[in-house]
The first five atom37 places (N, CA, C, CB, O) and aatype in JSON, in Angstrom:
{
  "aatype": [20, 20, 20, 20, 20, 20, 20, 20, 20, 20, 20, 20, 20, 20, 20, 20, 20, 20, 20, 20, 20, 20, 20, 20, 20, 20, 20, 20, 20, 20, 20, 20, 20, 20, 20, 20, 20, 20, 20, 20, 20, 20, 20, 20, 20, 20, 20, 20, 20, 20, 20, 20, 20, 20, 20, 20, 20, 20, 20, 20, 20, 20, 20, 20, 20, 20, 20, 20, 20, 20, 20, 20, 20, 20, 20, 20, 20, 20, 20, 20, 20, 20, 20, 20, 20, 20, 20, 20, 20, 20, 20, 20],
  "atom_mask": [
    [1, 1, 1, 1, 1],
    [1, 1, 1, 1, 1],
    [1, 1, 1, 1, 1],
    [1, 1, 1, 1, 1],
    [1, 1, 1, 1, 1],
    [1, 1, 1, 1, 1],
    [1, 1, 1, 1, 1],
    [1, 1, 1, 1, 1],
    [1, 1, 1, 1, 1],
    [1, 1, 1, 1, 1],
    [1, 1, 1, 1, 1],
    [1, 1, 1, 1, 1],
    [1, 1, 1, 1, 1],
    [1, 1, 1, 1, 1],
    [1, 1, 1, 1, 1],
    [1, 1, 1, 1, 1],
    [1, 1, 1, 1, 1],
    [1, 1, 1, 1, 1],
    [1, 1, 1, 1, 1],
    [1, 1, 1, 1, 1],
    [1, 1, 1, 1, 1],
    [1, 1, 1, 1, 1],
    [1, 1, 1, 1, 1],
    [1, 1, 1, 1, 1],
    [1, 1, 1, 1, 1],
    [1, 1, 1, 1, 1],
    [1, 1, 1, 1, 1],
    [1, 1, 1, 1, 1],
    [1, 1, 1, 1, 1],
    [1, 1, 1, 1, 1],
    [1, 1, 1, 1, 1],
    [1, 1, 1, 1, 1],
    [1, 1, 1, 1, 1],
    [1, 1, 1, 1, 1],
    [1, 1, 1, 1, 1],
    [1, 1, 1, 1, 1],
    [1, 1, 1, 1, 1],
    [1, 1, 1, 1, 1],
    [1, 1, 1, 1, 1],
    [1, 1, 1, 1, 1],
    [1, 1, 1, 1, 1],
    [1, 1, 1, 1, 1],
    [1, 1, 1, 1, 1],
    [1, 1, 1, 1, 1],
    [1, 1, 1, 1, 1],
    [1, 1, 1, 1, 1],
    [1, 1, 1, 1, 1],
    [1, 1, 1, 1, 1],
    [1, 1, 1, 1, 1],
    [1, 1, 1, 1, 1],
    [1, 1, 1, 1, 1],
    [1, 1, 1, 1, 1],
    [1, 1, 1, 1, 1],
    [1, 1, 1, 1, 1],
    [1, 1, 1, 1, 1],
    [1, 1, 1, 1, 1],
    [1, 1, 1, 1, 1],
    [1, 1, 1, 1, 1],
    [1, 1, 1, 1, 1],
    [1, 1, 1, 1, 1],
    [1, 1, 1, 1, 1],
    [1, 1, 1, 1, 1],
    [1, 1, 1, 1, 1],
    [1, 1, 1, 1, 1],
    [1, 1, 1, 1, 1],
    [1, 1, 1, 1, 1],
    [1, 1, 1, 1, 1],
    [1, 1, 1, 1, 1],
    [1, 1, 1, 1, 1],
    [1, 1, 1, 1, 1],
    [1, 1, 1, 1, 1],
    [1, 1, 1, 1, 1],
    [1, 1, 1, 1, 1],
    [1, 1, 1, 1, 1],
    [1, 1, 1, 1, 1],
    [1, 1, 1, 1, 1],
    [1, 1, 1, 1, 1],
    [1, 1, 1, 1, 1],
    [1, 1, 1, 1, 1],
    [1, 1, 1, 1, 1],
    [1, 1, 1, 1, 1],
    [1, 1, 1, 1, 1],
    [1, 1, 1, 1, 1],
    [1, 1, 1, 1, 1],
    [1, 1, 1, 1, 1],
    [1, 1, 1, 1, 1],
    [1, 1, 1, 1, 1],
    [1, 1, 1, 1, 1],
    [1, 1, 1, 1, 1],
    [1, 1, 1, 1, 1],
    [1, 1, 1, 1, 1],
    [1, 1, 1, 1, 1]
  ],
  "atom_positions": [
    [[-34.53, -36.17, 33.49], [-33.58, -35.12, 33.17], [-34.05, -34.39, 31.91], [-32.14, -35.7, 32.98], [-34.69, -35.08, 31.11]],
    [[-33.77, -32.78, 31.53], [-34.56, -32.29, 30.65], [-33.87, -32.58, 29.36], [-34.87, -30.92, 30.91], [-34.49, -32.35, 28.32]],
    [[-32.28, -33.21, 29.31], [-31.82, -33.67, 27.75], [-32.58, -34.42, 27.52], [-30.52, -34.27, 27.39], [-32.84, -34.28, 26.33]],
    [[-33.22, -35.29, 27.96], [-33.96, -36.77, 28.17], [-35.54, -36.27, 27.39], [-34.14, -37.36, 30.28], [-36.17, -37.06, 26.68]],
    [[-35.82, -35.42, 27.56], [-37.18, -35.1, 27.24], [-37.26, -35.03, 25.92], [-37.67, -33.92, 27.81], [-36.21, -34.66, 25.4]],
    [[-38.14, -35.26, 25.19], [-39.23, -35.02, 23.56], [-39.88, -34.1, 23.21], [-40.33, -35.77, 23.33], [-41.04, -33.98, 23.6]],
    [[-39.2, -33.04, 22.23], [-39.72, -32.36, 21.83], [-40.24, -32.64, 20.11], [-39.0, -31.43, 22.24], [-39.52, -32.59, 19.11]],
    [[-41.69, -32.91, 20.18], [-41.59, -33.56, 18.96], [-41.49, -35.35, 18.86], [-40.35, -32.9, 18.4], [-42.08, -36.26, 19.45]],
    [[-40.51, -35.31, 17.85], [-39.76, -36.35, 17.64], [-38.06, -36.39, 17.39], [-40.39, -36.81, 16.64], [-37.29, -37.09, 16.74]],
    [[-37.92, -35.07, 18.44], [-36.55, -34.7, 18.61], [-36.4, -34.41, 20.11], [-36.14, -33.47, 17.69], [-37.26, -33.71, 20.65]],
    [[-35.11, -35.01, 20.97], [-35.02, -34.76, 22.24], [-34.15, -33.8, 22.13], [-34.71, -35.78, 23.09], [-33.35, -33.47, 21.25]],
    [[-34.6, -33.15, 23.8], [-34.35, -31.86, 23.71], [-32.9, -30.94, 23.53], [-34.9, -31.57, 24.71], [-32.55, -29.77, 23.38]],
    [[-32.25, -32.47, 23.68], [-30.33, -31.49, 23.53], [-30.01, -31.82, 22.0], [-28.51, -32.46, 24.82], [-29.06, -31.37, 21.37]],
    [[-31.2, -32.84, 21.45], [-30.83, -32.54, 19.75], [-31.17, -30.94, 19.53], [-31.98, -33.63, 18.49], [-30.37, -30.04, 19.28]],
    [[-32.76, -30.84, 19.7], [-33.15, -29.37, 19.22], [-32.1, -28.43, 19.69], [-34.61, -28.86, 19.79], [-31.53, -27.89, 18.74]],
    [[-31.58, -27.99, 21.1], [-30.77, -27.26, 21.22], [-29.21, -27.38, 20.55], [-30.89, -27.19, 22.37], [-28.37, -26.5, 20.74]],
    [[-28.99, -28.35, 19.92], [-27.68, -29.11, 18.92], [-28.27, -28.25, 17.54], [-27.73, -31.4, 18.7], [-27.51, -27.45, 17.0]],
    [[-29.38, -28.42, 17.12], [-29.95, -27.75, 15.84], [-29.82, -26.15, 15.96], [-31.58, -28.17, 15.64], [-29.23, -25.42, 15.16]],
    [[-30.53, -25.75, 17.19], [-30.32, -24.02, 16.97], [-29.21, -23.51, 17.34], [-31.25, -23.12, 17.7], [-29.06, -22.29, 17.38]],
    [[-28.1, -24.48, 17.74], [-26.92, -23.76, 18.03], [-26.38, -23.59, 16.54], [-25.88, -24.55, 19.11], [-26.11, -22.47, 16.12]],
    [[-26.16, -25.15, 15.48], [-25.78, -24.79, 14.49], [-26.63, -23.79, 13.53], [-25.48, -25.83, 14.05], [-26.15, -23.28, 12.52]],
    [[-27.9, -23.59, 13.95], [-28.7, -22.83, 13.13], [-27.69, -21.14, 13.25], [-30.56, -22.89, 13.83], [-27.12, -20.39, 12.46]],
    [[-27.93, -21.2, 14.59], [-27.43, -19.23, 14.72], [-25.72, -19.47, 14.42], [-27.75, -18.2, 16.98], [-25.12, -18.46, 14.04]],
    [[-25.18, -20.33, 14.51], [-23.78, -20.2, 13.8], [-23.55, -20.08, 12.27], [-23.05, -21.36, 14.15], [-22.6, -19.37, 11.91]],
    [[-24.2, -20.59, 11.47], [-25.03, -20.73, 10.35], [-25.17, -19.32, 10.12], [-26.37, -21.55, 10.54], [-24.26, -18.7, 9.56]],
    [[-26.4, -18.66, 10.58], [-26.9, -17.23, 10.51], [-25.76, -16.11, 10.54], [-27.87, -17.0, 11.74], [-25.61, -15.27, 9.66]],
    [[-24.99, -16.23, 11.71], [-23.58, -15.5, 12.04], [-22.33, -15.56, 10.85], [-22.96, -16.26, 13.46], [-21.48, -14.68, 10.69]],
    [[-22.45, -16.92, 10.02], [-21.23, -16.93, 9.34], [-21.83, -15.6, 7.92], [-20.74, -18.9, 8.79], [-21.41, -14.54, 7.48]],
    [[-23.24, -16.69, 7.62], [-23.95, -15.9, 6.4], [-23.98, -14.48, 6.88], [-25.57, -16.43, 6.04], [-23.05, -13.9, 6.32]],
    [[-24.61, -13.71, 7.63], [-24.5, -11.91, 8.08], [-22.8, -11.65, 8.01], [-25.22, -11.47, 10.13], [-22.42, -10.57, 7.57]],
    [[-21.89, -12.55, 8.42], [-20.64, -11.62, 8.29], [-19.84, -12.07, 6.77], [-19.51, -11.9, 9.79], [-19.09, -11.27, 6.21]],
    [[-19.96, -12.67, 6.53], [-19.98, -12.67, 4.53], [-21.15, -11.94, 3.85], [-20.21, -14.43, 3.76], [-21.09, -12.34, 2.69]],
    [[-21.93, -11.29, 3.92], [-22.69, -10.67, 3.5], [-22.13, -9.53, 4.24], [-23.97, -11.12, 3.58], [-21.85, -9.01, 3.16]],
    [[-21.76, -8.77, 4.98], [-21.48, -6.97, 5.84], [-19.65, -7.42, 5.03], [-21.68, -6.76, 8.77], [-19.08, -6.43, 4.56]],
    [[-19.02, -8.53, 4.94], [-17.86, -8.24, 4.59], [-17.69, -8.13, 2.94], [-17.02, -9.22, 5.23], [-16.76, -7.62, 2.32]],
    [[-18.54, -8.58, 2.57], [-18.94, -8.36, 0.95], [-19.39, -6.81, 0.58], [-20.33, -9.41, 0.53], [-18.85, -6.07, -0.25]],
    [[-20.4, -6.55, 1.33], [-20.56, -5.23, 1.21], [-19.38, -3.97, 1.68], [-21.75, -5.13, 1.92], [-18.97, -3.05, 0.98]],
    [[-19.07, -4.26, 2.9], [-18.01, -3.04, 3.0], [-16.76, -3.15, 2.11], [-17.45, -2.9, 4.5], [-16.29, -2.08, 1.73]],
    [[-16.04, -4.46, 1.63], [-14.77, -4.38, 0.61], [-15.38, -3.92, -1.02], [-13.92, -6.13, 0.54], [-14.75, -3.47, -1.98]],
    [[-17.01, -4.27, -0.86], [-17.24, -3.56, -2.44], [-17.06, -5.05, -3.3], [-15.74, -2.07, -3.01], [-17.18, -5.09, -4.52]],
    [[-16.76, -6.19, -2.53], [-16.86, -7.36, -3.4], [-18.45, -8.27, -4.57], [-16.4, -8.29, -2.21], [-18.62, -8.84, -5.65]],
    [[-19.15, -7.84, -3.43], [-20.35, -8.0, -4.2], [-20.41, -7.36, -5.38], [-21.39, -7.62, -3.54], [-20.87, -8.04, -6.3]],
    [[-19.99, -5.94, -5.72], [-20.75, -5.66, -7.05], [-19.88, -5.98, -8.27], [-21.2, -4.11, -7.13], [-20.31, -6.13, -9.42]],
    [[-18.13, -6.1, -7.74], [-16.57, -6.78, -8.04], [-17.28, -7.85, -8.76], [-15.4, -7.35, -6.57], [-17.41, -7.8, -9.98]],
    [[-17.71, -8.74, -8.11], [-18.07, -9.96, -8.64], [-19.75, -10.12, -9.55], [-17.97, -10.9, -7.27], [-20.22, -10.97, -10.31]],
    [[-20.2, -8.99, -9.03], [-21.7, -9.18, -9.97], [-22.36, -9.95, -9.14], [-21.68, -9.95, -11.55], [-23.33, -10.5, -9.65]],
    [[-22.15, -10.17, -8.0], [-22.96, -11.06, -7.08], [-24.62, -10.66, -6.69], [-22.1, -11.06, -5.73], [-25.41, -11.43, -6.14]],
    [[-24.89, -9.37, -7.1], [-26.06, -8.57, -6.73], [-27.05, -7.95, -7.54], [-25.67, -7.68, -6.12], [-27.84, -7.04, -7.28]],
    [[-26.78, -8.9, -9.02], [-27.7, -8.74, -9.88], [-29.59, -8.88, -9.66], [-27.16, -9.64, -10.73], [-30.5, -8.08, -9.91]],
    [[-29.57, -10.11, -9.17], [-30.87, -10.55, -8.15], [-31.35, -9.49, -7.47], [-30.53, -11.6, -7.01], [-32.43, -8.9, -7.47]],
    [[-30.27, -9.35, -6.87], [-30.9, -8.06, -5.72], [-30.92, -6.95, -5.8], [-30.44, -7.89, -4.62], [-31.25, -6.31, -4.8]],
    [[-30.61, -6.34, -6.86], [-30.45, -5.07, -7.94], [-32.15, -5.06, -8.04], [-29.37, -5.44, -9.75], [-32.92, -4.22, -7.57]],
    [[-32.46, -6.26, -8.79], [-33.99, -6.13, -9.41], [-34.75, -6.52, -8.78], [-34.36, -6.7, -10.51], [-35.92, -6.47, -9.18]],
    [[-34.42, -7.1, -7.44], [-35.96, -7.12, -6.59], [-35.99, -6.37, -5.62], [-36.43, -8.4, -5.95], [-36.97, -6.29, -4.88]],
    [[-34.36, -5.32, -5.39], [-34.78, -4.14, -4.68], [-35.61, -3.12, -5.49], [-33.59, -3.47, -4.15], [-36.66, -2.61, -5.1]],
    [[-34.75, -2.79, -7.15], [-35.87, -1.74, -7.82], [-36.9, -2.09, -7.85], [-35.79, -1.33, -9.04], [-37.67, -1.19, -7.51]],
    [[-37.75, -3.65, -8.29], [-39.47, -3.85, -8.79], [-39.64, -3.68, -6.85], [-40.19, -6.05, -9.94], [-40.42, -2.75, -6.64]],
    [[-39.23, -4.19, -5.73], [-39.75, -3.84, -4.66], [-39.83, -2.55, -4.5], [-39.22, -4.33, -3.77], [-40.95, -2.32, -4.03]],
    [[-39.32, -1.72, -4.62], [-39.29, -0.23, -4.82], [-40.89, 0.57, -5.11], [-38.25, 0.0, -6.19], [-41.8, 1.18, -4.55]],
    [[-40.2, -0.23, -7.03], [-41.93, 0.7, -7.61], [-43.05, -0.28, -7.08], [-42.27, 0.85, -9.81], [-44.19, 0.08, -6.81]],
    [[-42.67, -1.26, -6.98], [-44.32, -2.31, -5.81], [-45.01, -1.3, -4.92], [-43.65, -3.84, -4.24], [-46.14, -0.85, -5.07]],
    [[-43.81, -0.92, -3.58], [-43.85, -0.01, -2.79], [-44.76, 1.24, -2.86], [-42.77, 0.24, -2.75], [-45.58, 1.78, -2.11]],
    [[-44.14, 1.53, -4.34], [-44.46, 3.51, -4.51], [-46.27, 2.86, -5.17], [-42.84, 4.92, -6.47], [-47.38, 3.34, -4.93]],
    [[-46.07, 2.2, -5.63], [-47.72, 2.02, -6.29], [-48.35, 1.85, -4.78], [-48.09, 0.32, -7.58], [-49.18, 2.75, -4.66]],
    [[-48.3, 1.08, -3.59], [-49.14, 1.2, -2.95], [-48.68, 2.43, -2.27], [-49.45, 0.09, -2.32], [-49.42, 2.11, -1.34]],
    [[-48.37, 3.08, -2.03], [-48.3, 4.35, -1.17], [-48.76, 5.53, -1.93], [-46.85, 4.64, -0.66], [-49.04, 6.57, -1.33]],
    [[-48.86, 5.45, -3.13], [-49.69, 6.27, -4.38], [-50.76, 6.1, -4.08], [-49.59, 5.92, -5.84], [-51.31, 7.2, -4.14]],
    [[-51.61, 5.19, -3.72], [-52.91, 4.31, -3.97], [-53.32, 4.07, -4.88], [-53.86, 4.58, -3.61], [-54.42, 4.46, -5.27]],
    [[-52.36, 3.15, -5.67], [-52.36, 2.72, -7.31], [-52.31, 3.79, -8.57], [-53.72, 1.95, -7.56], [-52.64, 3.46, -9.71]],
    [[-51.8, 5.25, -8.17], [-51.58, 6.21, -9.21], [-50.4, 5.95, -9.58], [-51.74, 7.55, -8.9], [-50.34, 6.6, -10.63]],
    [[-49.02, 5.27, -9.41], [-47.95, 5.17, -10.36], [-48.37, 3.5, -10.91], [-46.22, 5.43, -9.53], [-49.02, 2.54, -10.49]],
    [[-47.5, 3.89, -12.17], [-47.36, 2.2, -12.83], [-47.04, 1.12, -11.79], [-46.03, 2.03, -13.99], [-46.21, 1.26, -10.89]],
    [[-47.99, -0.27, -12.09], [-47.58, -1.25, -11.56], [-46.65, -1.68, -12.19], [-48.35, -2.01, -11.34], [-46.9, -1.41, -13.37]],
    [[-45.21, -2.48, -12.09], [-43.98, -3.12, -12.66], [-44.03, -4.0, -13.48], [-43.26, -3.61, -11.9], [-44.6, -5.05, -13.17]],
    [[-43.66, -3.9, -14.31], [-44.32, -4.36, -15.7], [-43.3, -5.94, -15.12], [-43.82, -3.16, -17.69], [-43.85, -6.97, -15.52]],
    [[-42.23, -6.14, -14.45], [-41.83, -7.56, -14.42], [-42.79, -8.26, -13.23], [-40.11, -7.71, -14.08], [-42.91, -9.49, -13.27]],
    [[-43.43, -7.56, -12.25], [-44.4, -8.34, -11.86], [-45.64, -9.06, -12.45], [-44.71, -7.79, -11.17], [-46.19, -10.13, -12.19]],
    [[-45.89, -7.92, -13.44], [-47.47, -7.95, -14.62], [-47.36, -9.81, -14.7], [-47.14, -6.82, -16.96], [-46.3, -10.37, -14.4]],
    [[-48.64, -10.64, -15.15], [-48.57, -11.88, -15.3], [-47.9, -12.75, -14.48], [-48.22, -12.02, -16.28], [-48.05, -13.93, -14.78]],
    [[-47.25, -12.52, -13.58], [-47.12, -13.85, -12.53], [-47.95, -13.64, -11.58], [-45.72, -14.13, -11.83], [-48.44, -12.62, -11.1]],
    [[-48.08, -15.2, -11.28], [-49.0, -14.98, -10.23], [-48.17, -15.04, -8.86], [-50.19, -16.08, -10.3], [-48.6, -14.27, -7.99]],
    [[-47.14, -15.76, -8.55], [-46.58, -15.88, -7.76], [-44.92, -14.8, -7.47], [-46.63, -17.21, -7.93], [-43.74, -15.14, -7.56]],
    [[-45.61, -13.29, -7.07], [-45.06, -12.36, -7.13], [-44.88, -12.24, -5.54], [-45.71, -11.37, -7.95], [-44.7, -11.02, -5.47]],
    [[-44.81, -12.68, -4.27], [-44.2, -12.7, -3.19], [-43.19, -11.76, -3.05], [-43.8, -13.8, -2.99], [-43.3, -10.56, -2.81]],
    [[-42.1, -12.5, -3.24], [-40.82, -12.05, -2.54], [-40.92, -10.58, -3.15], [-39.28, -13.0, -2.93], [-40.71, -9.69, -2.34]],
    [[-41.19, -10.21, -4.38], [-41.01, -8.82, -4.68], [-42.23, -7.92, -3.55], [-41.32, -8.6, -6.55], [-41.8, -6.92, -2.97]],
    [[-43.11, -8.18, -3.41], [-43.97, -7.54, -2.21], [-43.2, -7.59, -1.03], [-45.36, -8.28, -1.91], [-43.11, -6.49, -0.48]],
    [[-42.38, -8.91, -0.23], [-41.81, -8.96, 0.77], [-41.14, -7.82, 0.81], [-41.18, -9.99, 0.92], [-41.37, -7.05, 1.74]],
    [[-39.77, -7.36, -0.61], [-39.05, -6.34, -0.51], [-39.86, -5.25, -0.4], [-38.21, -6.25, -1.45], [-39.84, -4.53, 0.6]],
    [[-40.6, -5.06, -1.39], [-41.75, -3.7, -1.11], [-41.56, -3.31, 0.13], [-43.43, -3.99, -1.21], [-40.91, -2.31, 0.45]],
    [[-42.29, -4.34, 1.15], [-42.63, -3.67, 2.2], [-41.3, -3.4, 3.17], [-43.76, -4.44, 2.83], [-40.91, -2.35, 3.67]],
    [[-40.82, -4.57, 3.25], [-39.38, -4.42, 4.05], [-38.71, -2.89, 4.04], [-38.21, -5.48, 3.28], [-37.64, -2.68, 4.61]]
  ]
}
């Protein structure tokens, strides 16, 4: 029977037990996040400080490569080496 089967070292009606709570999970987080944003609670609470500054440094990340390095690189990226997520936003 295919509950019976191994995927891994997980059978297969666990894994499907995992991505059900996974996308319920996903569904609660997207509608607290769209209900935060449309009542205006996020900025109420200051909840979007984080994301204030890695949308702007993703921003000028962005404009420097679409310049082809003629605007300033972001001076809060300058010296880390592990500058990711601000490129992720860049490009996003």
């Amino acid at each position: 029977m295919w509950a019976e089967r191994q995927i891994g070292t997980v059978k297969a009606a666990e894994h499907v037990r995992i991505l059900q709570l996974f996308g319920v999970g996903l569904m609660l987080r997207l509608a607290l996040a769209l209900a935060f944003q449309i009542t205006g609670l996020d900025r109420t609470l200051g909840l979007t400080k984080d994301a204030n500054l890695y949308d702007s440094v993703g921003k000028r990340i962005a404009e420097h490569y679409r310049s082809g390095g003629e605007t300033r690189w972001p001076f809060r990226v300058s010296g880390f080496l592990d500058h990711l997520y601000e490129h992720f936003v860049g490009v996003t």
